[in-house]
N, C-alpha and C positions, 0 to 999 in steps of 0.2 A: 419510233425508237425500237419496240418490242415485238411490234407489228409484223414484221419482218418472218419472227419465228414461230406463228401461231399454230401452221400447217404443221411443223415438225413438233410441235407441243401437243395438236389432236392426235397427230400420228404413235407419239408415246404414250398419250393416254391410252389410243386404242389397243394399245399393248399391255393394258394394264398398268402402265406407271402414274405416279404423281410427282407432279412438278409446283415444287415452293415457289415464290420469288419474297423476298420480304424486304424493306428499305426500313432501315430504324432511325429514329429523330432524335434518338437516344446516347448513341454511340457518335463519337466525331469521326471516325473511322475505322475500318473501313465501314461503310457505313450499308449495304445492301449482302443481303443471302440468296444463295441460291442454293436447294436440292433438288434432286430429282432420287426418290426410289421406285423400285419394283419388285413386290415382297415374292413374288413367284422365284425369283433367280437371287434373291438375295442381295439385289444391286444395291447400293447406297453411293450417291454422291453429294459430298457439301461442299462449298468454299466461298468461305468472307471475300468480299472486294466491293472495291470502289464505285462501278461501274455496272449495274445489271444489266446490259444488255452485254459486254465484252464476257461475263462471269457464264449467262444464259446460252452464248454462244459455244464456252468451252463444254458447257455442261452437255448440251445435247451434241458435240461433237464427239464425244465420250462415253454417250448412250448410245448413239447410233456404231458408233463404231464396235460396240459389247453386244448388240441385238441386231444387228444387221439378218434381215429375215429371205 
């Protein structure tokens, strides 16, 4: 499922970022997190949804797009 985006997850690490992923058991909905920051640039990204791998996708579509090196 997530497998998918591990490359572009080391990739942002080696950039210095950190990438959340959280699924809570807690909440009925939405029920997974995703961040990713990088305290060098002051980046922050969060957003609730449903689906962490659609959420993971927007999110490093978002960083790559802000750090393209």
């Amino acid at each position: 499922m997530i497998d998918r985006f591990i490359p572009q997850i080391e990739a942002a690490q080696a950039q210095g970022a950190v990438v959340l992923l959280k699924w809570d058991g807690e909440r009925p909905n939405p029920r997974c997190t995703v961040v990713i920051t990088r305290q060098d640039t002051d980046y922050v990204w969060r957003k609730d949804c449903e689906g962490v791998a659609a959420g993971l996708a927007e999110a490093l579509q978002d960083y790559e797009a802000k750090h393209a090196d």
